[in-house]
Structure formats: C-alpha cells, structure tokens
PDB file of N, CA, C, O and CB in Angstrom:
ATOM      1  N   UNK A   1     118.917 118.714 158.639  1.00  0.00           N
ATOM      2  CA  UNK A   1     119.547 117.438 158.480  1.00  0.00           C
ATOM      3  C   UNK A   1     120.724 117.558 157.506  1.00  0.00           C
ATOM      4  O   UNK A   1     121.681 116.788 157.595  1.00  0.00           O
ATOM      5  CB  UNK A   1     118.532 116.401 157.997  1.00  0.00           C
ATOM      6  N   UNK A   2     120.658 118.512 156.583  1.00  0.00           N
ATOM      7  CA  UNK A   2     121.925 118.615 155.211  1.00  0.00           C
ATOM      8  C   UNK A   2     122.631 118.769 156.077  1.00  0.00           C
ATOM      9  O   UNK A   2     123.331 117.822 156.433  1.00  0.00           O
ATOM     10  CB  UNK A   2     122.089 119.794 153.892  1.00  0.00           C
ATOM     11  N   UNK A   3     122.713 120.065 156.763  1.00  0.00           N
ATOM     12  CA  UNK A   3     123.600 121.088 157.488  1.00  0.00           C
ATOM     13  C   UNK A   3     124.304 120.034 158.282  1.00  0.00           C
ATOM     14  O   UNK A   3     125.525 120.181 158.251  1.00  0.00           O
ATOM     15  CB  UNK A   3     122.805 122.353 158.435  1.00  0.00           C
ATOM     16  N   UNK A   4     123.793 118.781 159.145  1.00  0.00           N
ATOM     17  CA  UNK A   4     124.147 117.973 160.354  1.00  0.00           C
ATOM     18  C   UNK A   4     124.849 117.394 159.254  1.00  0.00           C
ATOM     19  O   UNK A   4     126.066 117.490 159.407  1.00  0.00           O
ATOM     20  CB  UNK A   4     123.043 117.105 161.424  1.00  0.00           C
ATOM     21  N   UNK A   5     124.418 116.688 157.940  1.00  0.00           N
ATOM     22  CA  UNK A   5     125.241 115.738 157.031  1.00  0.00           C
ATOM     23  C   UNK A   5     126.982 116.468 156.692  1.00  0.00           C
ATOM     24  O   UNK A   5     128.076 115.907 156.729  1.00  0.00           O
ATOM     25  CB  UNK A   5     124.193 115.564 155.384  1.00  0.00           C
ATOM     26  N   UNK A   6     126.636 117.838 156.387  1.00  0.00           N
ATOM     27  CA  UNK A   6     127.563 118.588 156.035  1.00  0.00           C
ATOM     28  C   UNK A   6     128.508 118.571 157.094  1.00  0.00           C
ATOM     29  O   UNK A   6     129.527 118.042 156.648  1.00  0.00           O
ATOM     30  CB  UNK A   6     127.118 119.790 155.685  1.00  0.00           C
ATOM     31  N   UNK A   7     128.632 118.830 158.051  1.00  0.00           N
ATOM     32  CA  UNK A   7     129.163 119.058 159.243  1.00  0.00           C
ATOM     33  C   UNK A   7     129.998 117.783 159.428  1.00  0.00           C
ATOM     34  O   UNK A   7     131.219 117.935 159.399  1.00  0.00           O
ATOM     35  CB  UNK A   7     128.102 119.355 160.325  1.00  0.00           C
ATOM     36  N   UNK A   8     129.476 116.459 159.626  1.00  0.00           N
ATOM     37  CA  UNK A   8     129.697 115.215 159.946  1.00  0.00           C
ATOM     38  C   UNK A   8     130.574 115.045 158.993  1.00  0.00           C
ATOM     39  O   UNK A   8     131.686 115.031 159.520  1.00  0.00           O
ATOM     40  CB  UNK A   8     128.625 114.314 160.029  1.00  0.00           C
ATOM     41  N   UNK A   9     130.656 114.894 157.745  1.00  0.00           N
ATOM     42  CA  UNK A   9     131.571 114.776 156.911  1.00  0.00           C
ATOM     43  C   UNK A   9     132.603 115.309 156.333  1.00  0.00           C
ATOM     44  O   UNK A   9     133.544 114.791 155.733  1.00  0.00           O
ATOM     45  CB  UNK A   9     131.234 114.613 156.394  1.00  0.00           C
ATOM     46  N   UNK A  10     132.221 116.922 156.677  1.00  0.00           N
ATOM     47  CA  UNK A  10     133.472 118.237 156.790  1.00  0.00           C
ATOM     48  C   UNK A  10     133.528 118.632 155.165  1.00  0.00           C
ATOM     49  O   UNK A  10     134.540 118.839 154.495  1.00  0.00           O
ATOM     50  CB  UNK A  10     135.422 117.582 157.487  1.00  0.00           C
ATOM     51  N   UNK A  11     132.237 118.671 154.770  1.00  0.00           N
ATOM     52  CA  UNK A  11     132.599 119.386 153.174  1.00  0.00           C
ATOM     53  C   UNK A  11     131.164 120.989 153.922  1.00  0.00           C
ATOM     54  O   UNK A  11     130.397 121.271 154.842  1.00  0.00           O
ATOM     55  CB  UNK A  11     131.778 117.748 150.927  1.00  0.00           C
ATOM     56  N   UNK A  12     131.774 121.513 152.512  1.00  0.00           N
ATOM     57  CA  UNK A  12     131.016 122.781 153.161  1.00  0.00           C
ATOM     58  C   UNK A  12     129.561 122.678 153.072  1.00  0.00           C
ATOM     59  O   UNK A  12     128.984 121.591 153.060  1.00  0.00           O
ATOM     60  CB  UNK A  12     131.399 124.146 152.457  1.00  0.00           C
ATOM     61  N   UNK A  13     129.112 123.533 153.025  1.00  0.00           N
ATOM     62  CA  UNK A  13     127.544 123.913 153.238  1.00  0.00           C
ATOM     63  C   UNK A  13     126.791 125.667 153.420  1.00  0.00           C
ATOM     64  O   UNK A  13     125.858 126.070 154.115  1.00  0.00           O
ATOM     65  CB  UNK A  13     127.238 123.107 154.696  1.00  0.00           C
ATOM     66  N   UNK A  14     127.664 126.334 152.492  1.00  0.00           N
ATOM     67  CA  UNK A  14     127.427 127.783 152.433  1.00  0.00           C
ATOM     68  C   UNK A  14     126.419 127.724 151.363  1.00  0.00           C
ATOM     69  O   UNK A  14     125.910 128.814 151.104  1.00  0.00           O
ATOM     70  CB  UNK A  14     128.744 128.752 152.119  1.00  0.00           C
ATOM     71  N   UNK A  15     125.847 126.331 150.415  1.00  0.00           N
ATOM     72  CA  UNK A  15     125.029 126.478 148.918  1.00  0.00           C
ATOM     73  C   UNK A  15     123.901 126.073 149.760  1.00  0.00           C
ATOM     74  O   UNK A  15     122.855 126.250 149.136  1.00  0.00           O
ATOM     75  CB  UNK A  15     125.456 125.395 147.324  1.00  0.00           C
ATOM     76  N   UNK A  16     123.611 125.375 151.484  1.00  0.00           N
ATOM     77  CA  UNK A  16     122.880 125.164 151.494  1.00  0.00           C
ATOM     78  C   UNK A  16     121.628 126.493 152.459  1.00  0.00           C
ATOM     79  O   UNK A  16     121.985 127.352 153.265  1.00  0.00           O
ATOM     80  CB  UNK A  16     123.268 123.922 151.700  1.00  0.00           C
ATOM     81  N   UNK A  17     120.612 126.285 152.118  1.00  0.00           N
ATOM     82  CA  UNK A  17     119.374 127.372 152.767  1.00  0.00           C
ATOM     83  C   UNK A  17     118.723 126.716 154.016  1.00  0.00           C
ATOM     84  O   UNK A  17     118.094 125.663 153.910  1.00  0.00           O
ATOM     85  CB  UNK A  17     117.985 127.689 151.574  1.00  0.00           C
ATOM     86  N   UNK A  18     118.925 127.523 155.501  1.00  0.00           N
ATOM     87  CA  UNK A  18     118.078 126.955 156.484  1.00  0.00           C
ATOM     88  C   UNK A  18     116.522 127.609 155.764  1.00  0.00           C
ATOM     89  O   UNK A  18     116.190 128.556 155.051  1.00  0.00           O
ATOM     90  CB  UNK A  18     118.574 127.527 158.269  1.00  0.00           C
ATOM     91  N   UNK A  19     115.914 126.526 156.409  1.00  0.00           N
ATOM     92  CA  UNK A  19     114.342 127.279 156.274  1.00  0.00           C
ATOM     93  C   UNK A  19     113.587 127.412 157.955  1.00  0.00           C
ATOM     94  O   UNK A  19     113.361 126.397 158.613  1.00  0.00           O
ATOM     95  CB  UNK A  19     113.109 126.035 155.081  1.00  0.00           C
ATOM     96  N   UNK A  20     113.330 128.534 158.368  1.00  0.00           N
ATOM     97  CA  UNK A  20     113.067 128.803 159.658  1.00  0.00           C
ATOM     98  C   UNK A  20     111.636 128.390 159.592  1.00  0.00           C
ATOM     99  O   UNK A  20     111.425 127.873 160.688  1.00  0.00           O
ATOM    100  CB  UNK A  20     113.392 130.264 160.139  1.00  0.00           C
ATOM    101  N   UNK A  21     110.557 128.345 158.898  1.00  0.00           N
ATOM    102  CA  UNK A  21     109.288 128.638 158.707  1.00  0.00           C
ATOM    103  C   UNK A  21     108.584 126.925 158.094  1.00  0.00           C
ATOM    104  O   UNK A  21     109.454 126.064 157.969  1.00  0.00           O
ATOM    105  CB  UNK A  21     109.244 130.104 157.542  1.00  0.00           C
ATOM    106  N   UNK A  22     107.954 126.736 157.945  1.00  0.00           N
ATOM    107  CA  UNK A  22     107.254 125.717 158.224  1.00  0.00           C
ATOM    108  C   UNK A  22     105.568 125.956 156.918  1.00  0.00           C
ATOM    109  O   UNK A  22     104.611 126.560 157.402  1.00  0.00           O
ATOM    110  CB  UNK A  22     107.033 125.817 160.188  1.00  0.00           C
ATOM    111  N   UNK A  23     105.467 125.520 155.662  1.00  0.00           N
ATOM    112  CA  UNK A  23     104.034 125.737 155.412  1.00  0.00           C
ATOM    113  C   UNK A  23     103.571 125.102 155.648  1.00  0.00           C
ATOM    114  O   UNK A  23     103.708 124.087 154.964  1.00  0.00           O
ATOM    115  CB  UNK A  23     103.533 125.938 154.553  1.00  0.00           C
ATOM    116  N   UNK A  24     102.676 125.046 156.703  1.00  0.00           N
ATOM    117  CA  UNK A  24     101.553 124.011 157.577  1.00  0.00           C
ATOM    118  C   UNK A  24     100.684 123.455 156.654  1.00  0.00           C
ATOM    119  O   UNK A  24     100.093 122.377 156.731  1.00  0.00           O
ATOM    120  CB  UNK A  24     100.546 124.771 158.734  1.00  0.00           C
ATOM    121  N   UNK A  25     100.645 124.652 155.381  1.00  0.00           N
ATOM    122  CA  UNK A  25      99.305 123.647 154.473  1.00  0.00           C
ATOM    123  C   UNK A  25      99.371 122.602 153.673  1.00  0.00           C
ATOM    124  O   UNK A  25      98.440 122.095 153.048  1.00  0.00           O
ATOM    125  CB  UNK A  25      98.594 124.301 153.535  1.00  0.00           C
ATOM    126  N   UNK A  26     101.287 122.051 153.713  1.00  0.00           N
ATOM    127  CA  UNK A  26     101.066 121.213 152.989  1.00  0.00           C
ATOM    128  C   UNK A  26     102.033 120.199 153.876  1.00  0.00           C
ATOM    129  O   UNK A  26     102.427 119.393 153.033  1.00  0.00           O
ATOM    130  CB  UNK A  26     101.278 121.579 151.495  1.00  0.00           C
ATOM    131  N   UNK A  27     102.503 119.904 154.908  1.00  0.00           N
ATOM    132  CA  UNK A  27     102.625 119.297 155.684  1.00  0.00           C
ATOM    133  C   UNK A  27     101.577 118.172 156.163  1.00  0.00           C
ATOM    134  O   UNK A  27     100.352 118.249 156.073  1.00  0.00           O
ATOM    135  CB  UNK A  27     102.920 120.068 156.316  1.00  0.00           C
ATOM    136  N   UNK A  28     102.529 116.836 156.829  1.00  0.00           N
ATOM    137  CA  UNK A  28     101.247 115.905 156.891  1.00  0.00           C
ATOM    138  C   UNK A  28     101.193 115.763 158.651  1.00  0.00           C
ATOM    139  O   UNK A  28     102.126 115.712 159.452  1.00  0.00           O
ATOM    140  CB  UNK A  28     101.499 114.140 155.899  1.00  0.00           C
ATOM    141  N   UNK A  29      99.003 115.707 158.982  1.00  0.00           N
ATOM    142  CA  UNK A  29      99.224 115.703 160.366  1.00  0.00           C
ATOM    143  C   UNK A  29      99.572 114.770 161.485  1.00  0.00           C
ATOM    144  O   UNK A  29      98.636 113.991 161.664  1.00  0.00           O
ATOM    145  CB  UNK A  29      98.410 116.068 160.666  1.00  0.00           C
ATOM    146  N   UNK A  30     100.387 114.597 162.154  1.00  0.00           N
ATOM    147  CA  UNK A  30     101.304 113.621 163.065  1.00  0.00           C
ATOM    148  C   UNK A  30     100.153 113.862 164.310  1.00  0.00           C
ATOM    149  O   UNK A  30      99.507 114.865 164.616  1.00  0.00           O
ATOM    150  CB  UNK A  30     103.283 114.213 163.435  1.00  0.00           C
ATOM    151  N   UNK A  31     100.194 112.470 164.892  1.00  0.00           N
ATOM    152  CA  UNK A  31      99.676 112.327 166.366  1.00  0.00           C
ATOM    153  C   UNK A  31     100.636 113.263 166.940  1.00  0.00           C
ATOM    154  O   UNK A  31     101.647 113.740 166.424  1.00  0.00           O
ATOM    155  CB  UNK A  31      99.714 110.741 167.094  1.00  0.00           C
ATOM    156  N   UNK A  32      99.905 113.523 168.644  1.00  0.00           N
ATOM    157  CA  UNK A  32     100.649 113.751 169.341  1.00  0.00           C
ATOM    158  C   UNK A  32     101.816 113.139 169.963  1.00  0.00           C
ATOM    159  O   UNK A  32     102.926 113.637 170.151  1.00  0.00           O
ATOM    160  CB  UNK A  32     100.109 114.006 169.820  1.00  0.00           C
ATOM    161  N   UNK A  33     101.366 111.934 170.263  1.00  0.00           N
ATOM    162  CA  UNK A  33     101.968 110.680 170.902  1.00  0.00           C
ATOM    163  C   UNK A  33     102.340 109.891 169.331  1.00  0.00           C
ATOM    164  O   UNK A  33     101.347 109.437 168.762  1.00  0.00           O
ATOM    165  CB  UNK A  33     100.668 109.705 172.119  1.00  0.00           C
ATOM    166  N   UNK A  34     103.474 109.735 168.728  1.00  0.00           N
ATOM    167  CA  UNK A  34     103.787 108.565 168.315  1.00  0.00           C
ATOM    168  C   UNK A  34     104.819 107.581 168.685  1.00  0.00           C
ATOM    169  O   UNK A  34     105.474 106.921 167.879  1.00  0.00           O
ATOM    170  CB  UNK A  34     103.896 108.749 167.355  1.00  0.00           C
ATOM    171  N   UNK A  35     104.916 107.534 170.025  1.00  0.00           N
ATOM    172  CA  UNK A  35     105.834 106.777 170.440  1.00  0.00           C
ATOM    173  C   UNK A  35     105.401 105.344 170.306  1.00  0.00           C
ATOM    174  O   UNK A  35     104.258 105.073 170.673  1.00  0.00           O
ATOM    175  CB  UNK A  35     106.183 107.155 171.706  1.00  0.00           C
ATOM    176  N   UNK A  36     106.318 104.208 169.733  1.00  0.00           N
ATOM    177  CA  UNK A  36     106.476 102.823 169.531  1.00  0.00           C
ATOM    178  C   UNK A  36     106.383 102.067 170.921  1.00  0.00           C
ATOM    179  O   UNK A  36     106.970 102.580 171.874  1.00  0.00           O
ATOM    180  CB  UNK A  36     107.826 102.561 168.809  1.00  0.00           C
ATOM    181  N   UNK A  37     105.843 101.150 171.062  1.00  0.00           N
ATOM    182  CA  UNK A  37     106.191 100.425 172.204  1.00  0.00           C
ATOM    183  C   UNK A  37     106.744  99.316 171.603  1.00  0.00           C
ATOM    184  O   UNK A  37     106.237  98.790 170.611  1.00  0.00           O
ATOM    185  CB  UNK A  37     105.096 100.122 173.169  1.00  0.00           C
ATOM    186  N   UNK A  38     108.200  98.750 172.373  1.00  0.00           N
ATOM    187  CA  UNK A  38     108.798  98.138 172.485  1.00  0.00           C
ATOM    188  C   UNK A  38     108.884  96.893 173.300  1.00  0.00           C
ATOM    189  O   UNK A  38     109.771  96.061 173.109  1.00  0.00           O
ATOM    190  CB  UNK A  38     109.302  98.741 172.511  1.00  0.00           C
ATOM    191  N   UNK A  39     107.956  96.767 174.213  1.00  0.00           N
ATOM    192  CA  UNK A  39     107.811  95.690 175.316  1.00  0.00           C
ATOM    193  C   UNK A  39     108.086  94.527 174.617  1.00  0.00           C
ATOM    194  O   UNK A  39     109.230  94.084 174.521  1.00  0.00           O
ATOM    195  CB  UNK A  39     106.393  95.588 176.049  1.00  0.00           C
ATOM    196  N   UNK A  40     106.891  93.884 174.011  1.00  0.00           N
ATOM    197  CA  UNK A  40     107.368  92.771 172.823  1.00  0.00           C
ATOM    198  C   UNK A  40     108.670  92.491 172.279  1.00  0.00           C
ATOM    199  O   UNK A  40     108.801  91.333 171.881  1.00  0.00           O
ATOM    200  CB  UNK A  40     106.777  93.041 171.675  1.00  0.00           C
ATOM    201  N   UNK A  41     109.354  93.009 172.196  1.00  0.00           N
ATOM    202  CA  UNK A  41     110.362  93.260 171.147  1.00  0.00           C
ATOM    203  C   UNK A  41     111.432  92.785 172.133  1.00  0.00           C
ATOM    204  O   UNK A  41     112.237  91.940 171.741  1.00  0.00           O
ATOM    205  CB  UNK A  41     110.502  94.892 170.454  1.00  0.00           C
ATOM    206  N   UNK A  42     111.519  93.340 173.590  1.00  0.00           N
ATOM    207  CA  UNK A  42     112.242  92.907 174.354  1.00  0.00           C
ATOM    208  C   UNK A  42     112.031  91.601 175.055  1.00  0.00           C
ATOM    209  O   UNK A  42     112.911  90.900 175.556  1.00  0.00           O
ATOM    210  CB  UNK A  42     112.361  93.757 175.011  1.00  0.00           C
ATOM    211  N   UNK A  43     110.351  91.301 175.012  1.00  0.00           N
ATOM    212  CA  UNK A  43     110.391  90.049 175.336  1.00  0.00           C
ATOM    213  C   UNK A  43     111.151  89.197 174.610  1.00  0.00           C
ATOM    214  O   UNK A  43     112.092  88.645 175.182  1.00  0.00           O
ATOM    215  CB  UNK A  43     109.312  89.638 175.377  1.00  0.00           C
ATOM    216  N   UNK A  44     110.973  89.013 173.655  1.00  0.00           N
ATOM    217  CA  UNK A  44     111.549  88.262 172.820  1.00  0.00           C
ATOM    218  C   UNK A  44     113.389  88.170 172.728  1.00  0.00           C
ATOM    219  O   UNK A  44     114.015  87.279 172.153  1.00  0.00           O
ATOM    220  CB  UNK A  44     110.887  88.749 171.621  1.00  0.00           C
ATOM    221  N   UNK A  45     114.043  89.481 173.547  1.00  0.00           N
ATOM    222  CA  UNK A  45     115.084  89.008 173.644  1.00  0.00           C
ATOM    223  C   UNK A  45     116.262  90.178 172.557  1.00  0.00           C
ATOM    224  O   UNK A  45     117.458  90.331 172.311  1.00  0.00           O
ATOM    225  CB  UNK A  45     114.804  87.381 173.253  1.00  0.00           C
ATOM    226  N   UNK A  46     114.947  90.748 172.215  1.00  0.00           N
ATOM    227  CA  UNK A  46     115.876  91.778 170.760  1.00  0.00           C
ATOM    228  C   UNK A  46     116.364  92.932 171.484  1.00  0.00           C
ATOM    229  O   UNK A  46     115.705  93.346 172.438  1.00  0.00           O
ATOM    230  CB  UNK A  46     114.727  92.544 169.210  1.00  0.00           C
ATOM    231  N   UNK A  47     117.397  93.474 171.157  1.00  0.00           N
ATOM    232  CA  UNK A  47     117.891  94.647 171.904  1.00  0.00           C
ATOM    233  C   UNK A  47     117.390  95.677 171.352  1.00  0.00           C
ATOM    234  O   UNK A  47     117.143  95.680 170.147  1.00  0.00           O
ATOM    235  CB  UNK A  47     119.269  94.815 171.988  1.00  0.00           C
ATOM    236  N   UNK A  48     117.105  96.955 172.313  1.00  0.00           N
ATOM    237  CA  UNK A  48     116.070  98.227 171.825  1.00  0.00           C
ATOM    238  C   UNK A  48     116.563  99.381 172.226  1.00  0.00           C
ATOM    239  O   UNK A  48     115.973 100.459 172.288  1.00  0.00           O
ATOM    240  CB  UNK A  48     114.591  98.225 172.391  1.00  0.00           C
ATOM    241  N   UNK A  49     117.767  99.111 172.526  1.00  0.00           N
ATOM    242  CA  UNK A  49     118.726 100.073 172.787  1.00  0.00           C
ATOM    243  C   UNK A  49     119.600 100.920 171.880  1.00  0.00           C
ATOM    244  O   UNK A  49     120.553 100.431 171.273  1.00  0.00           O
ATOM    245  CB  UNK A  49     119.435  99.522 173.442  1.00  0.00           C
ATOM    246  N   UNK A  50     119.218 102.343 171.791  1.00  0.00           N
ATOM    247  CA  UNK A  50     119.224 103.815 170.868  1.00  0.00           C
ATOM    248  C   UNK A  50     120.570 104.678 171.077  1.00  0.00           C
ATOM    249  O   UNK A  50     121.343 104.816 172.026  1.00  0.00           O
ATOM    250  CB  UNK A  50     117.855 104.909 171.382  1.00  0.00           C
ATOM    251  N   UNK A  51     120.506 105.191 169.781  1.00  0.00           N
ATOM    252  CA  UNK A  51     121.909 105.430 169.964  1.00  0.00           C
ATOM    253  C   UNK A  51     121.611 107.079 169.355  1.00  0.00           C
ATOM    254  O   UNK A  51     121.045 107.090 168.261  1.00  0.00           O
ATOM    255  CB  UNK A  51     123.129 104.208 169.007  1.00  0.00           C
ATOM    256  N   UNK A  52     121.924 108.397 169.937  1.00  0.00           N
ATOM    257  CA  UNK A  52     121.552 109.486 169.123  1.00  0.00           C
ATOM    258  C   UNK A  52     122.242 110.044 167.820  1.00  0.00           C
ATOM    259  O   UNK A  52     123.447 110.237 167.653  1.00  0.00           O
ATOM    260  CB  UNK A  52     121.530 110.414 169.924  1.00  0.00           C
ATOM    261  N   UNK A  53     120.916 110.321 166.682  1.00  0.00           N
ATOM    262  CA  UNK A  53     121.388 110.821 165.128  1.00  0.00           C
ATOM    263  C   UNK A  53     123.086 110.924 164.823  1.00  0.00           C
ATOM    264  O   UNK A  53     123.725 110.336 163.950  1.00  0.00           O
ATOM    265  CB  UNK A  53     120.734 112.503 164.875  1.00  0.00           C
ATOM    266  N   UNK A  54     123.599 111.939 165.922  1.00  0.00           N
ATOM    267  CA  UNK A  54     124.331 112.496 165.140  1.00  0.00           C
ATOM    268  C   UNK A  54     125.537 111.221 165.399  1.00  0.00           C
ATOM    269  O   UNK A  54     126.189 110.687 164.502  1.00  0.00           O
ATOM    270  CB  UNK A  54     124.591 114.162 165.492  1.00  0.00           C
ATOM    271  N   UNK A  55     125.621 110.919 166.846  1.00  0.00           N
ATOM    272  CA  UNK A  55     126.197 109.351 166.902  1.00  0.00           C
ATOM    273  C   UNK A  55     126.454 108.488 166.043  1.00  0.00           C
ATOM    274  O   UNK A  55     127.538 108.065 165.641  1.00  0.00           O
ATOM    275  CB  UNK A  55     125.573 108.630 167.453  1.00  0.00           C
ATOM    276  N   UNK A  56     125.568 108.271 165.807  1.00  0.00           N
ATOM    277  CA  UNK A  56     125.046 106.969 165.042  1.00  0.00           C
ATOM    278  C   UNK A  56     125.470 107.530 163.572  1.00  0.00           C
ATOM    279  O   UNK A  56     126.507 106.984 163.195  1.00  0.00           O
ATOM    280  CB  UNK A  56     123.155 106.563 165.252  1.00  0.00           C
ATOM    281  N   UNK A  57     125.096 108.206 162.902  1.00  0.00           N
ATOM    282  CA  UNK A  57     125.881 108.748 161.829  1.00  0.00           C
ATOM    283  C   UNK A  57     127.349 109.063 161.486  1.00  0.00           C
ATOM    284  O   UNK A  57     127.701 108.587 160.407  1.00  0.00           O
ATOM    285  CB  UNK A  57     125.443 109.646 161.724  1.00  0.00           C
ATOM    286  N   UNK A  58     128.340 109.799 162.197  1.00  0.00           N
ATOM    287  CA  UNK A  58     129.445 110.004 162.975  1.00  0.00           C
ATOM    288  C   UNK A  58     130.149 108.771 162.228  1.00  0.00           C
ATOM    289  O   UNK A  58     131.073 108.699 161.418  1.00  0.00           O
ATOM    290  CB  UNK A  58     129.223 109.989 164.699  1.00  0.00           C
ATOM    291  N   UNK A  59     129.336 107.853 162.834  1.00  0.00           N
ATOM    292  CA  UNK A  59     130.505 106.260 163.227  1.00  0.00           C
ATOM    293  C   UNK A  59     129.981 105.552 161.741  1.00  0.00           C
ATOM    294  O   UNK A  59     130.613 104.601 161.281  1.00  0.00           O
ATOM    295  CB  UNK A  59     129.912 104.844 165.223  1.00  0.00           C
ATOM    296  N   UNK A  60     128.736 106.118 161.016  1.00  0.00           N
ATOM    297  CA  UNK A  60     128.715 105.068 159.803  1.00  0.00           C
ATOM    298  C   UNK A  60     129.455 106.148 158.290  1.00  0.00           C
ATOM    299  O   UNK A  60     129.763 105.689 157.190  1.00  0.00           O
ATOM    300  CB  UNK A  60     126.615 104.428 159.493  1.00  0.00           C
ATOM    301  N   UNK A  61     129.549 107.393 158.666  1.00  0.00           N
ATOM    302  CA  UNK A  61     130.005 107.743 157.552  1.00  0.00           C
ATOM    303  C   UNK A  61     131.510 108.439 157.689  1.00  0.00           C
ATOM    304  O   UNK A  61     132.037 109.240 156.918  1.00  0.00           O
ATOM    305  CB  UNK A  61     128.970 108.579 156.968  1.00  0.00           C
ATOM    306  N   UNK A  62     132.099 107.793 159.096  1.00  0.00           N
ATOM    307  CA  UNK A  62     133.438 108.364 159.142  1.00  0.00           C
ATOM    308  C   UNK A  62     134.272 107.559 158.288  1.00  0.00           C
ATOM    309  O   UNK A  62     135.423 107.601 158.724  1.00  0.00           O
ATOM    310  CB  UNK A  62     134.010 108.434 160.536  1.00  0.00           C
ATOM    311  N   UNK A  63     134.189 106.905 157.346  1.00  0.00           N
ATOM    312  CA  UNK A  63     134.946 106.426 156.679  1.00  0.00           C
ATOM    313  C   UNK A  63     134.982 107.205 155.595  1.00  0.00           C
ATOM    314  O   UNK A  63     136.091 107.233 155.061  1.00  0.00           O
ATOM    315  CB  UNK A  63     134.750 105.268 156.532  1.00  0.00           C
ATOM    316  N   UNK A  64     134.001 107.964 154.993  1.00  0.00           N
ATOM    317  CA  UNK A  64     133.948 109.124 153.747  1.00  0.00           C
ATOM    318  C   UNK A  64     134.588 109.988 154.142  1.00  0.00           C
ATOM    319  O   UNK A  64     134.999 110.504 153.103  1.00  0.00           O
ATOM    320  CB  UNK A  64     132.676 109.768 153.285  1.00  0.00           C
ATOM    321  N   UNK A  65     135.091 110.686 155.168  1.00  0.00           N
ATOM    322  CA  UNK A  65     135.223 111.943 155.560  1.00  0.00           C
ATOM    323  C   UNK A  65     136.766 112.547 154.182  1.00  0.00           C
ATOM    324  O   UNK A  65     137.647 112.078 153.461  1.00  0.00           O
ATOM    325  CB  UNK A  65     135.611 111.872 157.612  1.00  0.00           C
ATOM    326  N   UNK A  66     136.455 113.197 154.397  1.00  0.00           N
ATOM    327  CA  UNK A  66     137.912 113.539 153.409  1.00  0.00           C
ATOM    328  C   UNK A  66     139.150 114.022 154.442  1.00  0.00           C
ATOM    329  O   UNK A  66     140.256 114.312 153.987  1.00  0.00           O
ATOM    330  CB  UNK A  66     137.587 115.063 152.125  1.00  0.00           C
TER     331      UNK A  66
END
C-alpha cells in the first residue's frame, strides 16, 4: 500500500521495504467469505457503486502531487 501511495503521488520510495512473507502467528483470522451484502442498501435507494483503490485514490490525492 506505501509503495501504491508512493507511486500515486510521485515522491520516491527506495527507504521503503517490500515484505514478501507473511507471520501467520500473529496475524488475525478472516472468514473465508467476507463479502457485505448490499441488497438493503439499494433498496433504499443508496448507490453501491465501487470504484478501484488505486482510482479512487489517484483522483483524491492528485491535488498533493508535486
């Protein structure tokens, strides 16, 4: 997510460390399925329509960009 922040905004990111690996033992355990249902939400008339990360970011922090 830094790396995507870094990128989006155009400052560097050589201080930052990918981590490939994962310690499972202290991680918390997620359903398989956590998908939201939305039905309700549209009954009612609310829009539930998604826009992807890097999108959606892009357009709220292109005003910082240098």
């Amino acid at each position: 997510m830094a790396l995507k922040f870094a990128e989006i905004l155009g400052v560097p990111s050589n201080h930052l460390v990918k981590l490939d690996e994962i310690d499972e033992s202290t991680t918390v355990k997620r359903p398989l399925n956590a998908q939201l249902d939305v039905g309700r939400l549209r009954e009612l008339g609310i829009n539930t329509q998604t826009v992807d990360f890097e999108s959606w970011w892009r357009r709220r922090l292109g005003a910082f960009r240098h």
